[in-house]
MDTraj code that builds the backbone (N, CA, C; nanometers):
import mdtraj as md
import numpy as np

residues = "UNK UNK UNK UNK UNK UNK UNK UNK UNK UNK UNK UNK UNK UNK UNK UNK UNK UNK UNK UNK UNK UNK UNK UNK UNK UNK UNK UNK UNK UNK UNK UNK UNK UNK UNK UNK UNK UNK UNK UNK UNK UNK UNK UNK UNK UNK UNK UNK UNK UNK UNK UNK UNK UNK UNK UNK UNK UNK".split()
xyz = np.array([
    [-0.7890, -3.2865, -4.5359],
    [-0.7537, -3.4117, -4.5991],
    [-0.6163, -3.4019, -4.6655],
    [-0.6108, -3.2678, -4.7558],
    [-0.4558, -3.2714, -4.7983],
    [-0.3466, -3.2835, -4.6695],
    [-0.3436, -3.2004, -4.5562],
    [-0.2608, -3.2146, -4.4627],
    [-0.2391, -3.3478, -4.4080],
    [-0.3219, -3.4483, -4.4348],
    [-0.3249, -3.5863, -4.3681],
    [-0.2624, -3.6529, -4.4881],
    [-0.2582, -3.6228, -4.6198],
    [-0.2237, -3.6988, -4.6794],
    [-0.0268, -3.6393, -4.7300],
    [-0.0413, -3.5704, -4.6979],
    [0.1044, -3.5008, -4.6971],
    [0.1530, -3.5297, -4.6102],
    [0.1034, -3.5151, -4.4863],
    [0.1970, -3.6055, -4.3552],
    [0.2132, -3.7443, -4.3538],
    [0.1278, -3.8330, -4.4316],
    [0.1246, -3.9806, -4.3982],
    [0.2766, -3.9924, -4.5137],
    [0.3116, -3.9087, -4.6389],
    [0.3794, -3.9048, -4.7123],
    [0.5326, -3.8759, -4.6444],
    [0.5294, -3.7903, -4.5892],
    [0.6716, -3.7398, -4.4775],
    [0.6761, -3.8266, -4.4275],
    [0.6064, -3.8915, -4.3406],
    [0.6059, -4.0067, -4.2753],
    [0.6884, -4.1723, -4.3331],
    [0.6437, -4.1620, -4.4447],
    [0.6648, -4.2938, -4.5310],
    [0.8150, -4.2684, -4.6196],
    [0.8175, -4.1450, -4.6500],
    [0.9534, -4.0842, -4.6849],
    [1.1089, -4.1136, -4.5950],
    [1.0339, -4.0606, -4.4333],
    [1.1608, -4.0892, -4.3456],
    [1.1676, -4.2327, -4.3101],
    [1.0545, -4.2961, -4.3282],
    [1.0622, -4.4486, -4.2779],
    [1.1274, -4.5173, -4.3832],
    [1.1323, -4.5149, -4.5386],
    [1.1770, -4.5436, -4.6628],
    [1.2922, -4.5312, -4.6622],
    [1.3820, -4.4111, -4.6321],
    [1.5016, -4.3851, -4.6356],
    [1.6052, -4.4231, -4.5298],
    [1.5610, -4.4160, -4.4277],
    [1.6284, -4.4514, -4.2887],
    [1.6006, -4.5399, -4.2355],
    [1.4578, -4.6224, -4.2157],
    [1.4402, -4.6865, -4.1073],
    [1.4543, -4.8541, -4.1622],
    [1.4305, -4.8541, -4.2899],
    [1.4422, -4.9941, -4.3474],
    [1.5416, -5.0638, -4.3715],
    [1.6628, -5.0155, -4.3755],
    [1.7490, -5.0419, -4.3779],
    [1.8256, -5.0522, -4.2200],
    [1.8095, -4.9950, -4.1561],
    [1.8440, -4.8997, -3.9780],
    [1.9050, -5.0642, -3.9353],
    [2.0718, -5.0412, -3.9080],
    [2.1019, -5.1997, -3.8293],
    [2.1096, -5.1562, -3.7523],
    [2.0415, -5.0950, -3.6388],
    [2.0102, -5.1038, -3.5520],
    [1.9050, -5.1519, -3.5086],
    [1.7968, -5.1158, -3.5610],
    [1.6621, -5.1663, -3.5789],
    [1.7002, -5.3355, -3.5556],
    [1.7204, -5.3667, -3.6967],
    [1.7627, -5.4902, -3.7408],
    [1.8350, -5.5921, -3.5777],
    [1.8658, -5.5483, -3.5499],
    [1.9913, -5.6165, -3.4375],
    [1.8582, -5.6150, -3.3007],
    [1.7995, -5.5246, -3.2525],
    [1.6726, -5.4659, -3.1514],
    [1.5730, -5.6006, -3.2331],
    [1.5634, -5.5905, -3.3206],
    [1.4393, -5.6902, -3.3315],
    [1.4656, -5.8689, -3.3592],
    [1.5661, -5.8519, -3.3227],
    [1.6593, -5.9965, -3.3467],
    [1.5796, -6.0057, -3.1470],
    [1.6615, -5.9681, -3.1292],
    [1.5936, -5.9519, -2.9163],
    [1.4776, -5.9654, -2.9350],
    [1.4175, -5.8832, -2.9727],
    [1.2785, -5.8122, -2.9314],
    [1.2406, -5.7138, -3.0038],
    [1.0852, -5.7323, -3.0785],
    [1.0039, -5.6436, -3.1408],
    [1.0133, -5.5020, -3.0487],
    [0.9850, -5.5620, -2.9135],
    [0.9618, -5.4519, -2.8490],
    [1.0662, -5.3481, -2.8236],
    [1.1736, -5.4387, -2.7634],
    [1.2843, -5.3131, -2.7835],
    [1.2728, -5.2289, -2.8936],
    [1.3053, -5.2761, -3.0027],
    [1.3386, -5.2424, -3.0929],
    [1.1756, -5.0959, -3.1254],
    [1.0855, -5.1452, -3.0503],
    [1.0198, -5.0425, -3.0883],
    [1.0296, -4.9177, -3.0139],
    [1.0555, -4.9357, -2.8700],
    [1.1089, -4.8752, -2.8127],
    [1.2304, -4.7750, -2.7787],
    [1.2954, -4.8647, -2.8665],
    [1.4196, -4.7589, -2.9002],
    [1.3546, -4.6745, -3.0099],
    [1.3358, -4.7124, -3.1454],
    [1.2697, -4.6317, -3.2197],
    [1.1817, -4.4984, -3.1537],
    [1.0905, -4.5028, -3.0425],
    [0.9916, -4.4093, -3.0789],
    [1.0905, -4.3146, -2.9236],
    [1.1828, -4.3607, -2.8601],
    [1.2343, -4.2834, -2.7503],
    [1.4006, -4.2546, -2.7716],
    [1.4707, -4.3125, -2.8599],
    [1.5823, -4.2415, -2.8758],
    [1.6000, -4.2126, -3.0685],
    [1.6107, -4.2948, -3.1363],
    [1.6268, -4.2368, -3.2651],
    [1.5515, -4.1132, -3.3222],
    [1.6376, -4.0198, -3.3293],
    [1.6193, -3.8888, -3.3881],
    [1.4905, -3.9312, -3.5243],
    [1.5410, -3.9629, -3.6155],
    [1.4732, -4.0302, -3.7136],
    [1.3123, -4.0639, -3.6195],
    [1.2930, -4.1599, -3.5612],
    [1.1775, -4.2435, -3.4652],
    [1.1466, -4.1200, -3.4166],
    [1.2026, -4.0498, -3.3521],
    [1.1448, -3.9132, -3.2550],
    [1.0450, -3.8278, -3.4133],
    [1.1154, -3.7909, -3.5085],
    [1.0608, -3.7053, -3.5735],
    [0.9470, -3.7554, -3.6560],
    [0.9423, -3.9186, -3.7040],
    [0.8220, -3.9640, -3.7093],
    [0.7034, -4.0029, -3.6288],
    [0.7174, -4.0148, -3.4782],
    [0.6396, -3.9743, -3.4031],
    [0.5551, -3.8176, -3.3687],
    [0.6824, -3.7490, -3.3757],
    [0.6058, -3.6578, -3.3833],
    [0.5116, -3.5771, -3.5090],
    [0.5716, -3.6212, -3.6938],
    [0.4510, -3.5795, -3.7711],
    [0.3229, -3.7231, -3.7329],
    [0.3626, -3.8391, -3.6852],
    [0.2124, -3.9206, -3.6272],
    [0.0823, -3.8424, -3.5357],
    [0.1986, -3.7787, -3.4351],
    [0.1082, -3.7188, -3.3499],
    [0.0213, -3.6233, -3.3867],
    [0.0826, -3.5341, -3.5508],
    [0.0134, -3.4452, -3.6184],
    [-0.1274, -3.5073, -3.6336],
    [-0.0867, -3.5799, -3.6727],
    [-0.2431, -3.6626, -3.7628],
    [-0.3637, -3.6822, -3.6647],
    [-0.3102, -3.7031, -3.5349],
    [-0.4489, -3.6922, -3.4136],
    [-0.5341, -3.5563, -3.4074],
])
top = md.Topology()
chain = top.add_chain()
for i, resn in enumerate(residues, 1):
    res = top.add_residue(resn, chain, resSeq=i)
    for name in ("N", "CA", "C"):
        top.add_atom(name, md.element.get_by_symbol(name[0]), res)
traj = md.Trajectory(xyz[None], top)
C-alpha cells in the first residue's frame, strides 16, 4: 500500500510541475483530446516517465 501511495504521489508531482502548464499539451488539445493524449503517453519524456511509474501500479 505504501508503494502505491508513493507512486500515485511521483505521479501527481510530475503531472503538477510539467504537464499543467505544457503548451504543448495546450495547443494538441485545442485539435484533439486525442492527439494530445497521444503525444503525451508516446513522445514526451515527461508522458513517457509517467506512464511508466502508472504501469508500476498494475
Amino acid at each position: 500500500m505504501k508503494k502505491t501511495v508513493e507512486t500515485v504521489r511521483k505521479i501527481n508531482q510530475l503531472e503538477d510541475h510539467y504537464c499543467h502548464h505544457c503548451l504543448i499539451k495546450q495547443t494538441l488539445r485545442r485539435e484533439s483530446k486525442t492527439a494530445a493524449h497521444a503525444y503525451c503517453i508516446s513522445k514526451c519524456s515527461v508522458g513517457l516517465q509517467i506512464k511508466q511509474w502508472g504501469n508500476n501500479l498494475q
